[in-house]
C-alpha angles and dihedrals in degrees: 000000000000091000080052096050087049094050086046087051092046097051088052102053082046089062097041093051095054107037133054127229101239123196114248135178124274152076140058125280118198121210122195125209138169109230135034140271112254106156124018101187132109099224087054110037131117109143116088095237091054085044100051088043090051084056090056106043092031139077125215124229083245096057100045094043130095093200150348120194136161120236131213102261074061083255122146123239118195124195126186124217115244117263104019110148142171117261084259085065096252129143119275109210144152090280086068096060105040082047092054091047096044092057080043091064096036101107090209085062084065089203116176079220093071103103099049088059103028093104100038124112114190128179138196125257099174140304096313098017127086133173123215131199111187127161078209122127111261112242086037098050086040086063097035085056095037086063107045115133102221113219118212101255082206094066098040100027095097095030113100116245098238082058106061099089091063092038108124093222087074072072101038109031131194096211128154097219136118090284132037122208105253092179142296138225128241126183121216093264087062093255117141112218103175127017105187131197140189140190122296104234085199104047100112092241130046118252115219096218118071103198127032109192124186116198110191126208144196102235142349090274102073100031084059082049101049090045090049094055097043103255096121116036089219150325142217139254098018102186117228092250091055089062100095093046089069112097106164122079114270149148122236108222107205116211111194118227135207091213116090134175118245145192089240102205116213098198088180099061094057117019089209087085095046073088117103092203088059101057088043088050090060100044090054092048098039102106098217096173091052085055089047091053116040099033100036107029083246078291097141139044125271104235122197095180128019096277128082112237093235128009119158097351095305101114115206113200131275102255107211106210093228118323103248099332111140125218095229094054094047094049093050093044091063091055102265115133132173104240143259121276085236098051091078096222129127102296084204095065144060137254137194126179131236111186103303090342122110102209117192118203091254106161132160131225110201104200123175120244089272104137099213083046088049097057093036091058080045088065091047094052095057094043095042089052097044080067094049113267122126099228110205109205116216110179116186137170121269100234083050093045089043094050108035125001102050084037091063093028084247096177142064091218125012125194096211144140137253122199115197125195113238092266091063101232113186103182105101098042093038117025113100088230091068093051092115127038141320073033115080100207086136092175092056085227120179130180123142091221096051085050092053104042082052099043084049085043100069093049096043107104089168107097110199083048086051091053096051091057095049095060092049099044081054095046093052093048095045088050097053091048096221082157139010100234112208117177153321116239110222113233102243122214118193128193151159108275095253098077120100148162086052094151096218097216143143114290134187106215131356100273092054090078081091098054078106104031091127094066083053118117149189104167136051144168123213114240135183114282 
């Protein structure tokens, strides 16, 4: 029996080693989510379900064109490959996507879109050809264009505009991308259980996988459930404390993202940070892979500039703090001692003095009602004031910190976001003209240099020159401390083993985890090598 089992052993390490597991096509993969489908169209989503459906029933401009290019009049010029059709088997053409701009730019569409097309005039060439005419910044108005989802003109066409938003095709979509919808199941109280996809005979490329299933859920609870006793295959954007709630076997597949959270420094609400010393202070003594690892598992990405080092093979440069240089003798350097057992102030802060004042580093950290922010900002409390400093916490809510306080630039210190496209365009967080809304230059930088590396930027097609002026855009901003940036959280994705062919990459934004669905795969069969 034993000589059989090692015979047996033997014959299947012989296979293995001369043959190779290939993807084939087949099975269902179910995914869970907490929420509910509303509108399934890519001109009106915004949740993260409705945007990750819109990625797999939809295609992008960049997938159905042949090719974009930009003439010389800076003029855009559209072509459309040959044979793209909608998943009814109609005809995709240039009408589609001037039809899918021009209810972009209808107010009464109210498309979060809007402002990257409001300016734009397109015209039609002929069946497969557009011209478009944008004031936009090159590289800027290229992606916006890249990852248009395109609508079918022969569903909408005839719907009005204020309707769209109650139209049953946001539920049953016509798309032209990877999955079509094969039909979904609502119970009598309006909830949607299953929503359940198959593959689009007419997408221009095969997808691996047959069927595509979402199960939505009420809350966290039971999708973790569901997911724990084998009824969903996996699920997106598991949270570092749900970890140990996860029984079943599984892989965490990590997506990198651009966006980072940052310490945003408002010099001009208290002129102790005017200081330079100061905000370099802070950044040596702020303990980032403490923060890393307690509040995200270690699963992130420490950041020192607002770049991250290395997204989607361009590597920014690592960044030192600031080589050996210690808080405290900086601190002292720049004239702030902890005071004399007879002055009678606070021993555990520190004072500078102005002419006859006695000023203490008082200085206060607005964070949002976030609870991993909020013990983040916990950690750089007690740091910061080991060092000196007297940390006053302000914790708000984020609706309050989103409407009003980051809108007036209402803090001296403010523990937020950023979430860069994957151009990295740094206008809008980092240009002195966006210091004050509906700019979001929450730290109210200005530099000349910085403004003009990131007006030429957004013209600059060439990439190795674009990456020249990144680093040193990084370099400039780190050097001058306008914000203590602290880390990027990885999106994690988490499934049952079999899954393969999920390219880890860097995303955008959460939906974009299925830019690549079709290369996904369950099944496979073992073929000479």
């Amino acid at each position: 029996m034993t000589a059989l089992v090692t015979i047996l052993g033997l014959g299947i390490m012989l296979v293995k080693k001369s043959t190779w597991a290939m993807p084939v096509a087949g099975g269902e993969y179910i995914e869970g989510a907490v929420g509910q489908p509303t509108l399934i169209n890519p001109i009106l989503a915004t949740s993260e379900i409705d945007k990750s459906l819109v990625r797999l029933i939809f295609s992008r401009l960049g997938d159905v064109a042949d090719k974009i290019e930009r003439l010389e009049n800076e003029d855009w010029k559209v072509r459309i490959k040959e044979g793209v059709k909608w998943s009814d088997g109609e005809k995709l053409t240039s009408d589609d996507i001037i039809f899918t701009i021009q209810r972009i730019q209808d107010q009464d569409a109210r498309s979060p879109l809007y402002y990257k097309f409001q300016d734009v005039l397109i015209k039609r060439l002929s069946e497969l050809e557009i011209q478009i005419k944008s004031g936009q910044a090159a590289t800027t108005f290229f992606k916006n264009l890249e990852d248009l989802y395109i609508l079918p003109k022969h569903i909408f066409g005839d719907v009005p505009t204020l309707n769209w938003r109650i139209s049953d095709y946001n539920l049953s979509p016509i798309g032209s991308g990877v999955f079509k919808l094969i039909n979904f199941k609502k119970g009598r109280d309006g909830f949607i259980s299953d929503y359940q996809l198959g593959i689009n005979e007419n997408y221009n490329s095969e997808a691996l996988i047959e069927n595509f299933t979402f199960k939505f859920f009420r809350d966290r609870e039971g999708l973790i459930q569901a997911f724990n006793r084998g009824v969903i295959d996996g699920f997106g954007g598991l949270e570092p404390e749900e970890l140990a709630e996860i029984k079943r076997p599984n892989q965490e597949i990590k997506f990198k993202s651009p966006g980072y959270y940052a310490v945003f420094i408002n010099q001009s609400r208290n002129e102790t940070l005017g200081e330079k010393a100061i905000r370099k202070s802070l950044e040596v003594s702020t303990p980032k892979q403490k923060i890393l690892t307690e509040i995200l598992a270690g699963r992130g990405e420490i950041r020192v500039s607002p770049l991250p080092y290395n997204f989607n093979n361009f590597k920014t440069p690592i960044l030192e703090s600031v080589g050996e240089s210690k808080a405290s003798d900086i601190l002292e350097q720049a004239g702030w001692f902890f005071p004399k057992e007879d002055e009678n102030l606070q021993s555990e802060v520190r004072y500078k003095t102005f002419g006859k004042e006695r000023r203490p580093l008082v200085i206060s950290l607005t964070v949002p009602e976030i609870p991993f922010l909020t013990k983040a900002a916990e950690i750089l409390k007690t740091a910061w004031e080991k060092e000196g400093f007297k940390i006053e916490l302000m914790s708000k809510p984020i609706d309050l910190l989103s409407k009003e306080i980051t809108k007036n630039r209402d803090y001296e210190m403010l523990l937020y976001g950023n979430e860069l496209n994957k151009d990295w365009d740094l206008f809008y967080f980092w240009h002195s003209s966006q210091k004050f809304d509906p700019g979001i230059n929450l730290a109210l930088y200005q530099n000349a240099k910085v403004d003009s590396l990131i007006e030429n930027l957004q013209e600059e097609s060439d990439q190795e020159k674009r990456k020249g002026d990144l680093r040193e855009v990084a370099t400039l901003i780190k050097e001058d401390y306008p914000a203590i940036f602290l880390f990027s959280q990885d999106y994690i994705y988490i499934s049952q083993n079999e899954l393969k062919g999920v390219l880890s990459n860097a995303i955008e934004e959460p939906a974009d985890r299925f830019l690549g669905v079709k290369d996904w795969y369950l099944k496979t069969v073992r073929v000479l090598k």
